[in-house]
N, C-alpha and C positions, 0 to 999 in steps of 0.2 A: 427553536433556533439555538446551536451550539457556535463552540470558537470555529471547530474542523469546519463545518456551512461555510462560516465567512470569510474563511484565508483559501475555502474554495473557490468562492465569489471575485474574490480580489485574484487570485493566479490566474483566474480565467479572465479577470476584464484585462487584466495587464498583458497576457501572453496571445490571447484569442483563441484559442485551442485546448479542448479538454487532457488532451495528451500530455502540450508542452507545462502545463498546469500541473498532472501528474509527475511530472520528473521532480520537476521542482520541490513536491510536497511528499516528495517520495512515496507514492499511493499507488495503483494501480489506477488506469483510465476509466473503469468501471465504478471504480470508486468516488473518483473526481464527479461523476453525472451523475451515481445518488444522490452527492453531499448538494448535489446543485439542485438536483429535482427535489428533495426536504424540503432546501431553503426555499425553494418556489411554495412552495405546498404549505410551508409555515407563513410567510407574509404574503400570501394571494394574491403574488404578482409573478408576471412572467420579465425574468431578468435579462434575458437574451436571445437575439434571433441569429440562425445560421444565413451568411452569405458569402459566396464562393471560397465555401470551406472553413470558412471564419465565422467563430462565434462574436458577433458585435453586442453591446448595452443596447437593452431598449432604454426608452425617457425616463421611464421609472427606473431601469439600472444603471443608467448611468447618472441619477441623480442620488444614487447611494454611495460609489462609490470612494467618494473620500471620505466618507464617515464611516465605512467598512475599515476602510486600508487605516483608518486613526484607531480603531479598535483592536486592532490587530496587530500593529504596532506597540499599543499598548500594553497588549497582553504579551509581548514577548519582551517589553521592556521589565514587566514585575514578575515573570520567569527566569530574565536573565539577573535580576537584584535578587530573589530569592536562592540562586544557586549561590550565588557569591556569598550569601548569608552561611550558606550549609559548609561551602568551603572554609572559610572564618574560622568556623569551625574548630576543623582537622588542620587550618593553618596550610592547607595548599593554595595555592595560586594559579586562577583560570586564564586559560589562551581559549580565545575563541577565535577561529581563523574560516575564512572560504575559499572554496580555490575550484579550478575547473575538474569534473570528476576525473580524467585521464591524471593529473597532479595527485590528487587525494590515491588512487590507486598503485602507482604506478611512483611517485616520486617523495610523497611524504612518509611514508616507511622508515627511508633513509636516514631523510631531518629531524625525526624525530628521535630516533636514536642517537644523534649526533649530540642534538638539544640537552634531552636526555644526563646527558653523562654530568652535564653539571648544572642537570636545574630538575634538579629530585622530587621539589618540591612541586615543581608544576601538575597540571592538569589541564590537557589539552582536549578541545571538542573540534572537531573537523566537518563541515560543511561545505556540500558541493552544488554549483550552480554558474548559472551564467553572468556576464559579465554585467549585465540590469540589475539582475537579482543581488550580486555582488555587491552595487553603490547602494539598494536599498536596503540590503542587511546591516551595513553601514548606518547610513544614516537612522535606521530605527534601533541602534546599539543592540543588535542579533549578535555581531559578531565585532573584533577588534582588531582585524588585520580582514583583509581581502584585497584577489588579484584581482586587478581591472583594466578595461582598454585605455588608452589614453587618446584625447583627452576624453576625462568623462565625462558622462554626459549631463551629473547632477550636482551642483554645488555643497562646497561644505567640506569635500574631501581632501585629504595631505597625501603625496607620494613621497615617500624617501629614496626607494628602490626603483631605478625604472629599468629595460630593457629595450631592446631592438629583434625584430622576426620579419620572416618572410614567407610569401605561400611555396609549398611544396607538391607535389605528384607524389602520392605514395603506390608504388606499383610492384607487383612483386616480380621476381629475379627472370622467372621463366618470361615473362611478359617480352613481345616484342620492342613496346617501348623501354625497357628498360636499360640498354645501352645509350639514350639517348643523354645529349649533354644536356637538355632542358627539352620543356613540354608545351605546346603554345595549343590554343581553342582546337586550332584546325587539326592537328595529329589525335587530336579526343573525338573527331567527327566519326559518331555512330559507333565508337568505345562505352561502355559500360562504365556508367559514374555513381561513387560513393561519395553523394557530400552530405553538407551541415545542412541543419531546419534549415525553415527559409526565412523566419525570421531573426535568423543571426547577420550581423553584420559581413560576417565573414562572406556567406555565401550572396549576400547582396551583390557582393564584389567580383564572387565569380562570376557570377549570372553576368552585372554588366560586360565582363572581359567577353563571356561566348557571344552577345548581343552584337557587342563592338567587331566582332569576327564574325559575325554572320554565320554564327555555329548553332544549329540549337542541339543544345547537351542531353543524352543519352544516359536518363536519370532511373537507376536500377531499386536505388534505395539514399531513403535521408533521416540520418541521425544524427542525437543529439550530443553526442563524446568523440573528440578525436580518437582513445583507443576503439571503441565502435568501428570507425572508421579505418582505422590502421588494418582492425582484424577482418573484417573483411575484405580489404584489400590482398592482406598476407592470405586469404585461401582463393582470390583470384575472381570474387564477385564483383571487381571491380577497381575502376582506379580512383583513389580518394586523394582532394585538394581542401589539402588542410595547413596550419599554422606551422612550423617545422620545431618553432619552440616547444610546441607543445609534443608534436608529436617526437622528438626527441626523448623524452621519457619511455614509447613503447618500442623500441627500435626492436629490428628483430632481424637473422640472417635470411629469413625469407623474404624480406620487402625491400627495395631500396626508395631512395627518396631524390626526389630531379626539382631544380627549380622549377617551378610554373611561372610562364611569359606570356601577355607584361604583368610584371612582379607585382606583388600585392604588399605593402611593407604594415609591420606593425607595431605598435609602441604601447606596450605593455605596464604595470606596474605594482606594488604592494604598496597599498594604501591604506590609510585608517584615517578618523574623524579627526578634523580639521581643530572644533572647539575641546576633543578631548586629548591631552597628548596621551599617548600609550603609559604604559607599566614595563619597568625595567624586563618585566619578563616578558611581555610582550614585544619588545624592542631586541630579544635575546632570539625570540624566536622568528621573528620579521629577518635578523640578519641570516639564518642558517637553512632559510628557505633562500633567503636574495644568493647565495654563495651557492648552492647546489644549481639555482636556474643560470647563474653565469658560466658554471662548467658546462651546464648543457651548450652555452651559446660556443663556448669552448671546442667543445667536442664538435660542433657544428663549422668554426672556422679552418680547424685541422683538418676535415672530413676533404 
């Protein structure tokens, strides 16, 4: 029994899914169901059964699991105190940040460079995941800034920074929809859709809106990154409703972007732990991420 088995154990009892387990731990899926078949094979128990798609705890696993997730925890708290020791060091200073992969790609390049110019010293670690993953990197001090929904869902956390978003149609130019002033269920009837898992809140929301319309959605492919979704939209696999905040970061001349009706609103924020206040440098880099997402919202009011 190793750390990798357990922070497998834990991403799958938390997410359900060997896949969405994978992203998170940046692994391949294959990998995820080794580390899970070991760990079965080393404590000769069967940890989980599949039902309708979903990996659930059995009694035995789910009477592990919070002593998993405290191990794991653990160990990335005297990993994350071990670096700072190394940094000490050389006298730089660690940002640890999370943010949705489409941000980490696509938007933190910029802030960092900005950052950058007058925090020399820094050293910054970037980490990307979902908005769960985001309050629990938090709270097991993985990380010292992350973006999150509001409100969150787990206590303990501080917002400084928040924003406002809304759902968007990302559709590309040649598309018939695409002159339209907005996009409601019924105009997606038997259109080809690019959405989010299914266990993101986001697509929660779409799902009820096609329900409420008596639409059922014409689901081609579902991933787990707005740009995922953006790009495939922009080569016509499909039409993707996504966050527009976010998807503002990959904008491109081949896609445009339509409200989706009824509106999905969203309230956003950069957060960090509540009993620990930040470090000036962390506070440095909390604001020059907060100033690039407001231009985006910028850019989004102009549009």
């Amino acid at each position: 029994m190793n750390l990798k088995q357990l922070e497998a154990f834990a991403a799958i009892s938390s997410l359900h899914t060997t896949t969405a387990a994978a992203q998170r731990l940046g692994l391949s899926q294959s990998a995820v169901s080794r580390l899970l078949g070991q760990l079965e094979e080393d404590l000769g128990l069967s940890l989980f059964v599949r039902e309708q798609g979903r990996l659930t705890p059995t009694r035995e696993g789910d009477a592990l699991v919070q002593e998993v997730e405290t191990i794991v925890d653990a160990a990335r708290c005297l990993e994350r105190h071990a670096q700072q020791l190394r940094l000490a060091g050389s006298r730089r200073k660690l940002v640890r940040v999370m943010v949705p992969n489409t941000f980490a790609q696509f938007l933190l390049p910029a802030v960092m460079e900005r950052f950058y110019e007058t925090h020399r010293d820094a050293v910054l670690e970037v980490f990307s995941g979902t908005y769960d993953a985001s309050e629990r990197a938090l709270l097991s001090r993985e990380v010292d800034l992350a973006f999150v929904r509001l409100p969150t869902r787990m206590p303990g956390l501080s917002v400084k920074w928040q924003f406002e978003g809304d759902s968007v149609c990302v559709i590309p130019r040649t598309h018939l929809l695409a002159d339209s002033d907005s996009v409601r269920p019924i105009d997606l009837d038997g259109v080809p859709l690019v959405l989010l898992w299914r266990q993101s809140a986001m697509r929660h929301d779409v799902d009820m809106a096609f329900r409420n319309a008596r639409v059922s959605p014409t689901v081609v492919a579902e991933v787990h990154s707005v740009s995922v979704a953006c790009a495939m939209a922009e080569r016509g696999i499909g039409v993707a409703i996504v966050n527009r905040l976010i998807a503002q970061c990959c904008d491109s001349e081949r896609f445009v972007m339509k409200p989706f009706v009824p509106t999905i609103n969203f309230a956003t924020g950069i957060a960090s732990l509540e009993s620990e206040p930040v470090s000036t440098t962390c506070d440095a880099f909390g604001a020059c991420l907060a100033d690039a997402l407001t231009n985006l919202r910028t850019l989004r009011d102009n549009a």
